[in-house]
ROVO-469563 format. One record per residue (C-alpha): x, y, z; residue number from 1. Coordinates in Angstrom, 1 decimal. Each point is the difference from the previous one (the first is absolute). Layout:
<pt><u>X</u><v>Y</v><w>Z</w><resi>NUM</resi></pt>
...
// end
This chain:
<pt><u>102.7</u><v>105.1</v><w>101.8</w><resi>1</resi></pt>
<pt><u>2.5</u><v>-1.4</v><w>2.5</w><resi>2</resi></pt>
<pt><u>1.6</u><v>1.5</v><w>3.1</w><resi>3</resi></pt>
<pt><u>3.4</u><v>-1.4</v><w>1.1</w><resi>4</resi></pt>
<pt><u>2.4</u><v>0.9</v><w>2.5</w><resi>5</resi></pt>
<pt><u>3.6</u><v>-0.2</v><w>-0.5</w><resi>6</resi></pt>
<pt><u>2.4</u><v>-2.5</v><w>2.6</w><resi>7</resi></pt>
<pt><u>3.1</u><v>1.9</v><w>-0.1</w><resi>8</resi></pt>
<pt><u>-0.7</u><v>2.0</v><w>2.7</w><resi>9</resi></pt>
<pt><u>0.0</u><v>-2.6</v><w>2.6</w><resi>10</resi></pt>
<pt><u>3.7</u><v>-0.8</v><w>0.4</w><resi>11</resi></pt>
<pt><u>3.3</u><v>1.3</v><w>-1.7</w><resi>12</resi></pt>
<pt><u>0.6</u><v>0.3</v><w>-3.9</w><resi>13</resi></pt>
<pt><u>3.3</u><v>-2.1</v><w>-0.6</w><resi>14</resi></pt>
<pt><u>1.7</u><v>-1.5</v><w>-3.1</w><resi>15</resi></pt>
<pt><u>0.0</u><v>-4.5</v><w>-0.1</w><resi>16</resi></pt>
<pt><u>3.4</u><v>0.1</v><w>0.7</w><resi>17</resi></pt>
<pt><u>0.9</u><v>-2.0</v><w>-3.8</w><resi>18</resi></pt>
<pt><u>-0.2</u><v>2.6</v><w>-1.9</w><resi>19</resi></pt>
<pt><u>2.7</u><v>1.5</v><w>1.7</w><resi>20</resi></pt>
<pt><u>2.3</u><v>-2.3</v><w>-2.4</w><resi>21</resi></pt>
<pt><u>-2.7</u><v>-1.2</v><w>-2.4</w><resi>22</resi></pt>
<pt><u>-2.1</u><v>2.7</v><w>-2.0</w><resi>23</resi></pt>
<pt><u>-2.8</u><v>-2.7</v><w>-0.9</w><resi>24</resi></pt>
<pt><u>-0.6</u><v>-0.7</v><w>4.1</w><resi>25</resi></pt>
<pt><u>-0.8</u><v>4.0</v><w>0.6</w><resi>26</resi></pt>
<pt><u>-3.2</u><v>0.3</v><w>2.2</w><resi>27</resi></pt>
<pt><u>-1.7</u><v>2.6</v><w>2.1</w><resi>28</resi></pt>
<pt><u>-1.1</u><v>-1.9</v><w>3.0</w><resi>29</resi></pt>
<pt><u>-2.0</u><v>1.3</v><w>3.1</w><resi>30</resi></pt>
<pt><u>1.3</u><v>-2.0</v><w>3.3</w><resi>31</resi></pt>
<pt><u>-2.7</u><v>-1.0</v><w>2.2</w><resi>32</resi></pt>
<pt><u>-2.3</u><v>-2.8</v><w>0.8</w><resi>33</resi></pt>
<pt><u>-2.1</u><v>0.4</v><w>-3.4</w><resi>34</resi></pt>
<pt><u>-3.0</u><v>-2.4</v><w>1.3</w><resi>35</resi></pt>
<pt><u>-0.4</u><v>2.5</v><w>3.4</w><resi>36</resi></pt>
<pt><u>0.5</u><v>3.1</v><w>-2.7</w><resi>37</resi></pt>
<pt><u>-2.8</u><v>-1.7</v><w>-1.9</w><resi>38</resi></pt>
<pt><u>-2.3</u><v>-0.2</v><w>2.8</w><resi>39</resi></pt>
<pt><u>0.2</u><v>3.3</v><w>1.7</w><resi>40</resi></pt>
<pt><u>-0.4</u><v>1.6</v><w>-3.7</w><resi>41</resi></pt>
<pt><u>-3.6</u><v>-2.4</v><w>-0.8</w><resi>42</resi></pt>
<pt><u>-1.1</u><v>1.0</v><w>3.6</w><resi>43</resi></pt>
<pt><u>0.0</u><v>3.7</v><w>-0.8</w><resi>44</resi></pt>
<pt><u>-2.2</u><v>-0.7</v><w>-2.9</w><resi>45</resi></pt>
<pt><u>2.5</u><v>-0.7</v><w>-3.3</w><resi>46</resi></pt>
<pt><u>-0.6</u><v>-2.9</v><w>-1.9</w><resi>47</resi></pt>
<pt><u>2.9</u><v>0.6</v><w>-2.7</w><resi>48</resi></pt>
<pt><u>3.6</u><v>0.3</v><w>0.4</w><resi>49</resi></pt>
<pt><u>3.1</u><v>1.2</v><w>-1.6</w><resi>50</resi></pt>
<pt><u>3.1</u><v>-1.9</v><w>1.3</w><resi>51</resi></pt>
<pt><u>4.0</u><v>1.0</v><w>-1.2</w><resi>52</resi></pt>
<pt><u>1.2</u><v>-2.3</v><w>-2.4</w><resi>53</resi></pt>
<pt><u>1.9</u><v>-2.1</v><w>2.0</w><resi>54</resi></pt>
<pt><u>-2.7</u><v>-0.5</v><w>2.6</w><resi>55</resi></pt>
<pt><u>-1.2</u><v>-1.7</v><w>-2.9</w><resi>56</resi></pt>
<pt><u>2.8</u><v>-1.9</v><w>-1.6</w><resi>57</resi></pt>
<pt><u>1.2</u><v>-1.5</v><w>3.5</w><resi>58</resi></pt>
<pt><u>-2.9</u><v>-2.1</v><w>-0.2</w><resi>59</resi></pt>
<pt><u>0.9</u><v>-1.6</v><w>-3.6</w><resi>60</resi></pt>
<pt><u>0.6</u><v>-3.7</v><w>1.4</w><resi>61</resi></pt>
<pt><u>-3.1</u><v>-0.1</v><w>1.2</w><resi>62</resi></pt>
<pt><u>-2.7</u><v>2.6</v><w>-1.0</w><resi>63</resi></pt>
<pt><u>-2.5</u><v>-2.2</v><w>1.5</w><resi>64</resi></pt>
<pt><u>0.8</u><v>1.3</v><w>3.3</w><resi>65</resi></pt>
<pt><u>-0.8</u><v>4.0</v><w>-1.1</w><resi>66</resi></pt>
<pt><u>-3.0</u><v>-1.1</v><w>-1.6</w><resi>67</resi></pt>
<pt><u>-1.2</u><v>-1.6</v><w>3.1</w><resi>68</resi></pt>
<pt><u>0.6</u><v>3.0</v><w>2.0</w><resi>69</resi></pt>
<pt><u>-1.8</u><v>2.5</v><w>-2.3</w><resi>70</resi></pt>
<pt><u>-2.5</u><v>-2.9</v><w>0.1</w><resi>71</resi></pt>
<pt><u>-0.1</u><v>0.2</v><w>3.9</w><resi>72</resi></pt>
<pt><u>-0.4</u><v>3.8</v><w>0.3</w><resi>73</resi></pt>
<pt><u>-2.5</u><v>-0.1</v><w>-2.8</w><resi>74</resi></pt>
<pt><u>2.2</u><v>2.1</v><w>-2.1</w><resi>75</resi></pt>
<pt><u>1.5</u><v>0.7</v><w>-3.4</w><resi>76</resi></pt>
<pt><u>3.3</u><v>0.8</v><w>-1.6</w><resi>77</resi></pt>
<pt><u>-1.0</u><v>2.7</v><w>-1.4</w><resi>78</resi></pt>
<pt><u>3.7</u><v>1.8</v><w>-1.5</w><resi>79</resi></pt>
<pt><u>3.5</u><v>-0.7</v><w>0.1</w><resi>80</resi></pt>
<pt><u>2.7</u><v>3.0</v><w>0.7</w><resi>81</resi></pt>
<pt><u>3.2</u><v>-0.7</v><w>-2.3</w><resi>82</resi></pt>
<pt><u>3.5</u><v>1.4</v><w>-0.1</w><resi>83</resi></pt>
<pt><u>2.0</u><v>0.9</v><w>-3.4</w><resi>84</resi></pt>
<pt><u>3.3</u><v>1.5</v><w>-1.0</w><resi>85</resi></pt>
<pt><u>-0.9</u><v>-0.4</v><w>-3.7</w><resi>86</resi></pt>
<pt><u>2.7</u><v>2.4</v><w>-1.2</w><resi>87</resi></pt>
<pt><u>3.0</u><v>-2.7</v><w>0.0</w><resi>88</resi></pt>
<pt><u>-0.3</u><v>-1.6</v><w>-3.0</w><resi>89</resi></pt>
<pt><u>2.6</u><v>-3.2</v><w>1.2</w><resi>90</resi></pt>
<pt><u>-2.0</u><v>-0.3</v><w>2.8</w><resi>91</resi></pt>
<pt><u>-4.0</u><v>0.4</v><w>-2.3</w><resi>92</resi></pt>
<pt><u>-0.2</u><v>-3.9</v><w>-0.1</w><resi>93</resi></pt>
<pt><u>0.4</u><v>-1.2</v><w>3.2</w><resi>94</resi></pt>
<pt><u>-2.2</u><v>3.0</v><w>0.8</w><resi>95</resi></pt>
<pt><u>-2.9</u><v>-1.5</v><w>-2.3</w><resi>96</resi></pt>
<pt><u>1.0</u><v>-3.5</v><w>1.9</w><resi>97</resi></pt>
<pt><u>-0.7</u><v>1.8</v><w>3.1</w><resi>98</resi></pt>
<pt><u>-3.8</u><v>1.0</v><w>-1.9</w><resi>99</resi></pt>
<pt><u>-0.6</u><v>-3.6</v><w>-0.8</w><resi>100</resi></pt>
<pt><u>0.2</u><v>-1.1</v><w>3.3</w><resi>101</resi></pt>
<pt><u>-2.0</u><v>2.4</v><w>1.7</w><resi>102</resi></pt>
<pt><u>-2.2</u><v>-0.4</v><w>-3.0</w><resi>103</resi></pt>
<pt><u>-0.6</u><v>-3.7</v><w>0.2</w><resi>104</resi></pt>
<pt><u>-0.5</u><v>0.4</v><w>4.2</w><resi>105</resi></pt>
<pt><u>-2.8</u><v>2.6</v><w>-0.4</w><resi>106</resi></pt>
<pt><u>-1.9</u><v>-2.0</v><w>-2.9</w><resi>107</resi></pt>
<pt><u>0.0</u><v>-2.5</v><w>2.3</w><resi>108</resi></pt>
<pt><u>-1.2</u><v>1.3</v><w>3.2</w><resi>109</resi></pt>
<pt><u>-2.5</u><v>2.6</v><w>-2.2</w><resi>110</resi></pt>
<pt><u>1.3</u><v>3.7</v><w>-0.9</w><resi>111</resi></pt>
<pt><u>-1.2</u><v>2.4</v><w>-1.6</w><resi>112</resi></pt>
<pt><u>2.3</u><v>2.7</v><w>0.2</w><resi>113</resi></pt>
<pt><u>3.7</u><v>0.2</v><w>-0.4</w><resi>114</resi></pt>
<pt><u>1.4</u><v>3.6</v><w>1.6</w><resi>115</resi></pt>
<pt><u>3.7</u><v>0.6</v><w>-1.5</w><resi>116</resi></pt>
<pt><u>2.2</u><v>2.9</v><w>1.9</w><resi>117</resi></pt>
<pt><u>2.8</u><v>0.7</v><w>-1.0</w><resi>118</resi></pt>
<pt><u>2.9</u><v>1.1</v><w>-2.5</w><resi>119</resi></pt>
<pt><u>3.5</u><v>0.0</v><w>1.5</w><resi>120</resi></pt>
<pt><u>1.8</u><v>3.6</v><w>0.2</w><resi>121</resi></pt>
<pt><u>3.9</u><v>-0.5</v><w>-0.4</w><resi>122</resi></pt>
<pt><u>2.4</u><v>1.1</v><w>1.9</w><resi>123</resi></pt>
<pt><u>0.9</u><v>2.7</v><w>-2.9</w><resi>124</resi></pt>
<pt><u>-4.0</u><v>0.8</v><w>0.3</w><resi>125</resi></pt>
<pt><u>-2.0</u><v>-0.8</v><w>-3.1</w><resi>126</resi></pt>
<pt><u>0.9</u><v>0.1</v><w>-3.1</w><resi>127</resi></pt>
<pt><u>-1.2</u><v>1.1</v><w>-3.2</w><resi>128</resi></pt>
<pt><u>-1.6</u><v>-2.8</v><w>-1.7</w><resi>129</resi></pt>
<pt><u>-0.8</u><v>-1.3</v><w>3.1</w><resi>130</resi></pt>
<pt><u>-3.6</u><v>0.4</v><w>0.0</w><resi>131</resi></pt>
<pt><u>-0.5</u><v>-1.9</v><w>-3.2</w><resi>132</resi></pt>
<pt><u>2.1</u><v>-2.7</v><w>1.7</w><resi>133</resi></pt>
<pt><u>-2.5</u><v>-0.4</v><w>2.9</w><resi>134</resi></pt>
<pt><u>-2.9</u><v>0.4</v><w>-2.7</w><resi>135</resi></pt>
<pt><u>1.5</u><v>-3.2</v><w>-1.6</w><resi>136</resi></pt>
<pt><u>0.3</u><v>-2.0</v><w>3.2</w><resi>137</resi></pt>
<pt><u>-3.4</u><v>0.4</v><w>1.0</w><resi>138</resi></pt>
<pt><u>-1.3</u><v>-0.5</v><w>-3.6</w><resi>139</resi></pt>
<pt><u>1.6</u><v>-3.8</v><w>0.0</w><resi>140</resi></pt>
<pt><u>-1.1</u><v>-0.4</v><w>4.1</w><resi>141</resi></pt>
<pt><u>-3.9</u><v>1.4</v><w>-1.1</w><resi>142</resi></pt>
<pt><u>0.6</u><v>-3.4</v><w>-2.6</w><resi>143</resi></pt>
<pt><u>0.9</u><v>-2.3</v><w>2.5</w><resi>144</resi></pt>
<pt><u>-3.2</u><v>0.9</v><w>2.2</w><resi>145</resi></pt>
<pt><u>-2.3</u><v>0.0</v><w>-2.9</w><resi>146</resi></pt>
<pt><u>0.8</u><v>-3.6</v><w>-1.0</w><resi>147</resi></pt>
<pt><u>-1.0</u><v>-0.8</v><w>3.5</w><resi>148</resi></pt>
<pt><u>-3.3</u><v>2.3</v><w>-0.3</w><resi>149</resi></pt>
<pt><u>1.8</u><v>2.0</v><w>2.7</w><resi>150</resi></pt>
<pt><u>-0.8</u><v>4.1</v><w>-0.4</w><resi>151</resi></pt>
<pt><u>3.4</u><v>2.0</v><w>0.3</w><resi>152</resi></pt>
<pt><u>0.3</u><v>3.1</v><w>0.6</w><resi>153</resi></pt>
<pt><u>2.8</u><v>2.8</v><w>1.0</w><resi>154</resi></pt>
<pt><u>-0.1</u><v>1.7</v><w>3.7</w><resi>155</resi></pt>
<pt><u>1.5</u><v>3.2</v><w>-0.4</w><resi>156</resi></pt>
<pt><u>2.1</u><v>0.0</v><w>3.5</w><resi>157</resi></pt>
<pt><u>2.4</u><v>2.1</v><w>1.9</w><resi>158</resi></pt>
<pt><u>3.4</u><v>-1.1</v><w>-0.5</w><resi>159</resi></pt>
<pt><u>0.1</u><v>-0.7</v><w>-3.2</w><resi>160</resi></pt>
<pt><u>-0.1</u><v>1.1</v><w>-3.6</w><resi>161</resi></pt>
<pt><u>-3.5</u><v>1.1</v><w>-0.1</w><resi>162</resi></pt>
<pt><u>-0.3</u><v>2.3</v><w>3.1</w><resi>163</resi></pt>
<pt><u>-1.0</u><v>3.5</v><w>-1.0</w><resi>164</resi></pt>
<pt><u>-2.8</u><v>0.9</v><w>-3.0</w><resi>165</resi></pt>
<pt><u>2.8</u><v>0.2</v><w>-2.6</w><resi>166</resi></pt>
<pt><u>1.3</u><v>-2.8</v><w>0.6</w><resi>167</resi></pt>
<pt><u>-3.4</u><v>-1.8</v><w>0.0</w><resi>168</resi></pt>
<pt><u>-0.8</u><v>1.7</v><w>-3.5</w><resi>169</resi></pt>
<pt><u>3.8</u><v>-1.3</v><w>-1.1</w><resi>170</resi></pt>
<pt><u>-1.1</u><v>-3.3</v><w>1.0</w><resi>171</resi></pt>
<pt><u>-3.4</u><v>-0.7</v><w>-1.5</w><resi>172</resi></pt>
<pt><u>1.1</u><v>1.5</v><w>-3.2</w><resi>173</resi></pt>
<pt><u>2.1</u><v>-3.0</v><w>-0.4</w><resi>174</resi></pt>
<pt><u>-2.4</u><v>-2.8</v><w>1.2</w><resi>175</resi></pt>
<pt><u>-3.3</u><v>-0.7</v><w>-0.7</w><resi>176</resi></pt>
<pt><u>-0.3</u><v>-2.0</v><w>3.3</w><resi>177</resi></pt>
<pt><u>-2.7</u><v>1.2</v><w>2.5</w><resi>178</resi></pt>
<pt><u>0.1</u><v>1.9</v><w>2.9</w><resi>179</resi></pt>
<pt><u>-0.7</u><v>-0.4</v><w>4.0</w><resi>180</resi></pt>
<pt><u>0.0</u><v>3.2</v><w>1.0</w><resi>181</resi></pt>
<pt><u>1.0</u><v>0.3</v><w>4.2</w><resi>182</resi></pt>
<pt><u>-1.7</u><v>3.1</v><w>1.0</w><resi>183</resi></pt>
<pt><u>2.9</u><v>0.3</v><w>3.0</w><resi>184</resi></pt>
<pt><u>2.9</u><v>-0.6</v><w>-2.2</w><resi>185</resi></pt>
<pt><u>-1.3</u><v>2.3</v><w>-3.0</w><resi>186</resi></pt>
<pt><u>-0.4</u><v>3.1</v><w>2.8</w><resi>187</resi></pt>
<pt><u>3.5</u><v>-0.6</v><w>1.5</w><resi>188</resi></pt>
<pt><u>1.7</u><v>-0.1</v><w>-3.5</w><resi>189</resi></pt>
<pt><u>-1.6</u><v>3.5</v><w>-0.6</w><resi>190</resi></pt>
<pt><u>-2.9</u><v>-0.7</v><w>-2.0</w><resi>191</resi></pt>
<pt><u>-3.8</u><v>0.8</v><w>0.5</w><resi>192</resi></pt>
<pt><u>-1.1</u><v>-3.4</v><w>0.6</w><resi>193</resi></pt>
<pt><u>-3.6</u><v>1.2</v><w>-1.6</w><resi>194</resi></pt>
<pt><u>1.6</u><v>1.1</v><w>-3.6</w><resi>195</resi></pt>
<pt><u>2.1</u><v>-2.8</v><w>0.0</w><resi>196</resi></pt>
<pt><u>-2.8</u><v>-2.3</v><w>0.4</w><resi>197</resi></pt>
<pt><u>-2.6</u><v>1.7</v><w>-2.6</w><resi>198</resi></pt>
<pt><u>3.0</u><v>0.4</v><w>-2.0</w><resi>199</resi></pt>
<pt><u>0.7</u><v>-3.7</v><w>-0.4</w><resi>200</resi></pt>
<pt><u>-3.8</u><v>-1.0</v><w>0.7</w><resi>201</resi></pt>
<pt><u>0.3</u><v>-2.4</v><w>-2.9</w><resi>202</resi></pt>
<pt><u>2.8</u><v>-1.8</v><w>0.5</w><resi>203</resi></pt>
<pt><u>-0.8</u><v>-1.0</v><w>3.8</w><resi>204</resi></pt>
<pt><u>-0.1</u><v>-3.7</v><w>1.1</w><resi>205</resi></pt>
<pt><u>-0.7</u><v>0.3</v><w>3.8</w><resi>206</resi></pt>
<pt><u>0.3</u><v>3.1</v><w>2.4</w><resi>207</resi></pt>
<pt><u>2.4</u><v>-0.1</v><w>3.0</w><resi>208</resi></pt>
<pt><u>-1.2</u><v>2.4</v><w>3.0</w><resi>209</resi></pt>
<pt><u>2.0</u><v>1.5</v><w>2.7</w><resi>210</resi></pt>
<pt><u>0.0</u><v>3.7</v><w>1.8</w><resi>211</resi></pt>
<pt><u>3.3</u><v>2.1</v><w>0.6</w><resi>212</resi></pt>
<pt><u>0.5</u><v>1.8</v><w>2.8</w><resi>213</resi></pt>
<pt><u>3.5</u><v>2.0</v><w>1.5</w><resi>214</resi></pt>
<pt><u>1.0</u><v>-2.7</v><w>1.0</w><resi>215</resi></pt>
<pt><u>-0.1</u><v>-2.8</v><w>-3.2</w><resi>216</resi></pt>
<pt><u>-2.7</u><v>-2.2</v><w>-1.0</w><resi>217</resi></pt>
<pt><u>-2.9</u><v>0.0</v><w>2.2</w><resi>218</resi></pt>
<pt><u>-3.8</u><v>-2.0</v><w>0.3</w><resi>219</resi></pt>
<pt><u>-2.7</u><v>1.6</v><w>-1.9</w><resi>220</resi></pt>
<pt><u>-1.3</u><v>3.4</v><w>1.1</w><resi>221</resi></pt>
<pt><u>2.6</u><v>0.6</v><w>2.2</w><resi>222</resi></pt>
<pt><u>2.2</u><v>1.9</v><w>-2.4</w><resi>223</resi></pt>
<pt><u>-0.2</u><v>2.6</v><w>-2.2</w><resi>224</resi></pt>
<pt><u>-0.9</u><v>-1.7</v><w>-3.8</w><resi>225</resi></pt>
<pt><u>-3.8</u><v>1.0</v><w>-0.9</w><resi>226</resi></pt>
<pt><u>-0.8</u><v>-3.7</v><w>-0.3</w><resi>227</resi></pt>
<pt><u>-3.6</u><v>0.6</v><w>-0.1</w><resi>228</resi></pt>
<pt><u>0.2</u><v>2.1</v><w>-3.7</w><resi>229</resi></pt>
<pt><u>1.9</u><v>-2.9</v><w>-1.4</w><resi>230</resi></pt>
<pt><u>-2.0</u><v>-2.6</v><w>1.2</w><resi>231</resi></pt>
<pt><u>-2.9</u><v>2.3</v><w>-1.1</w><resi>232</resi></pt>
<pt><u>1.2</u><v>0.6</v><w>-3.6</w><resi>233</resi></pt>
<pt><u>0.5</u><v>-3.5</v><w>-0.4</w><resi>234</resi></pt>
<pt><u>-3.5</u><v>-0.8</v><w>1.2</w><resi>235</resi></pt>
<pt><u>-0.9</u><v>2.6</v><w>-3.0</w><resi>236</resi></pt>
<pt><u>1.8</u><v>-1.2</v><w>-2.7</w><resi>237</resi></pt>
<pt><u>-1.7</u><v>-3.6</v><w>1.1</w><resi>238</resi></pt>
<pt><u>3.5</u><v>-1.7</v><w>0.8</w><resi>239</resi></pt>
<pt><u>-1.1</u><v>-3.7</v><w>1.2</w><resi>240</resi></pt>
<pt><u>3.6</u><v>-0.9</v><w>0.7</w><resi>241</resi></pt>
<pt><u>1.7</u><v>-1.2</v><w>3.3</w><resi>242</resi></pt>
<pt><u>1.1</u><v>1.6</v><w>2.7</w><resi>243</resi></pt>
<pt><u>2.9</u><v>-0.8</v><w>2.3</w><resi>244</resi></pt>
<pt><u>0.9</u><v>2.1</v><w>2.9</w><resi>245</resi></pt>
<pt><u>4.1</u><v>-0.2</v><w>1.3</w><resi>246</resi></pt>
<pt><u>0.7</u><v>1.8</v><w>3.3</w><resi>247</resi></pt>
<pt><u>3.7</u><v>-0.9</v><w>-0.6</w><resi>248</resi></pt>
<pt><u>3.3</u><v>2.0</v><w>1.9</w><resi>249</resi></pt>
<pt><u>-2.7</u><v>1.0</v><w>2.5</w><resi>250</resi></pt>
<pt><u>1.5</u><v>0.3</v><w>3.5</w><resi>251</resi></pt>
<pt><u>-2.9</u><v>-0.5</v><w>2.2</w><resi>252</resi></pt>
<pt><u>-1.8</u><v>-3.3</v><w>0.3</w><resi>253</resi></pt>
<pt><u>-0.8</u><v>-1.9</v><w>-3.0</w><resi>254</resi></pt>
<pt><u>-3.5</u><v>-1.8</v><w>1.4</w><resi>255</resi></pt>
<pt><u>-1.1</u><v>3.7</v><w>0.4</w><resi>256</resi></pt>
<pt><u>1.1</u><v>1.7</v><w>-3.1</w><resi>257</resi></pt>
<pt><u>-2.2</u><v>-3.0</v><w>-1.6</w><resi>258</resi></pt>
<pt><u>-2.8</u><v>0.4</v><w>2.4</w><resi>259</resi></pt>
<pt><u>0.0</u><v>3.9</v><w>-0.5</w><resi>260</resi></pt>
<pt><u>0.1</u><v>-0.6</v><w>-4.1</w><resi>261</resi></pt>
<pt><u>-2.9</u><v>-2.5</v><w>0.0</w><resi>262</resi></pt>
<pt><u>-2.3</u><v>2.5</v><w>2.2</w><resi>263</resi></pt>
<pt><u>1.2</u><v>2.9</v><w>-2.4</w><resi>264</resi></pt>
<pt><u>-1.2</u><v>-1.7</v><w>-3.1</w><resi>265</resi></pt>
<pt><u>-3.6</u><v>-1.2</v><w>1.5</w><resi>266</resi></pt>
<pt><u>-2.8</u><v>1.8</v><w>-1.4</w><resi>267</resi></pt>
<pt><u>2.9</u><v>1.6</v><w>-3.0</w><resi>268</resi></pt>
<pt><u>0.5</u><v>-3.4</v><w>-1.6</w><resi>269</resi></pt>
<pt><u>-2.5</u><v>-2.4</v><w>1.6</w><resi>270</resi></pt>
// end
């Protein structure tokens, strides 16, 4: 088992500013110094990260200088956090370039796990048929990240198509991709992040934790998610996955949401 902590917390989420014109040039992308980010989150105790796809990507001229850094702080790239429409199909194949690239980056610098969020809502809302679209999208992006031994897996997330329980069920109906079930995200979208989890118990690649609280996302223990039961019934069912914990949208300090976590989890997970 590995525990990892999640860098998007330690700046602000933006888009890389190509795919405003170019669909295949998309990105999530934290802004911040990621070598400092790096640092504060090893000192607290994490050896493993999860970095936004283009805090990956960015670093494609030269991956060298990434691996040198993980290398420095005497840690590992442990996941990588991508973005997907998937339910245009004009736009599907420079989507699935956008999967190759990130692809080939996190073979190289040593992945395991590749976290996929999304399915676009229109503007009209969604559609019928729209599910099976996104089912189809993230059945050819789960093949691009198996040729590079990559494990892919959908994050249901607010925001997008698969928010609430239905929509989950509607979703994994359609796909026989795996799951990483965010404990947070499942509770906001109205689900009982427990069920949800021994519900889909066989289908999950890696577990994302975070707490909710009345005010959004919050570190563990703080909020008001039983984290303990699910970590508990996973212990039970003898689950020898991964764990990543992502205090993202938190508004109080990041270095202490992540300090806070790490204590939580001590004597719970190691």
């Amino acid at each position: 088992m590995r525990l990892g902590y999640m860098t998007n917390a330690f700046g602000p989420l933006v888009g890389d500013g190509a795919g405003v014109t170019s669909v295949k040039d998309i990105r999530y992308l934290t802004m911040g110094d990621d070598e400092q980010i790096l640092k504060q989150i090893t000192e607290v105790g994490f050896k493993s990260i999860e970095v936004l796809e283009g805090n990956l990507t960015k670093y494609s001229g030269d991956l060298a200088v990434l691996k040198d850094m993980l290398k420095k702080y005497d840690a590992e790239l442990m996941s990588v956090c991508v973005g997907a429409n998937f339910i245009y199909k004009d736009a599907l194949e420079d989507e699935m370039y956008h999967m190759e690239a990130v692809a080939k980056a996190a073979k190289e610098v040593g992945a395991t796990y590749i976290a996929l969020c999304g399915g676009a809502i229109r503007g009209k809302g969604i559609q019928d048929g729209d599910y099976k679209l996104l089912g189809e999208g993230l059945d050819e992006a789960r093949k691009v990240f198996d040729a590079y031994g990559l494990e892919a897996s959908y994050h249901p997330h607010l925001g997008s198509m698969a928010e609430s329980p239905d929509q989950i069920d509607k979703l994994f109906a359609v796909t026989d991709i795996a799951i990483c079930p965010d404990l947070a995200h499942l509770a906001a979208g109205g689900g009982n992040p427990l069920e949800i989890v021994k519900k889909y118990y066989g289908r999950i690649s890696f577990m994302h934790l975070k707490d909710l609280d009345d005010n959004g996302f919050a570190p563990l223990g703080t909020g008001r998610i039983d984290i303990v039961s699910i970590l508990d019934y996973l212990k039970e069912k003898g689950y020898k996955g991964d764990y990543l914990v992502e205090i993202d949208g938190y508004a109080g300090d990041p270095l202490e949401a992540c300090r806070v976590s790490y204590d939580f989890l001590k004597g719970k997970l190691f």
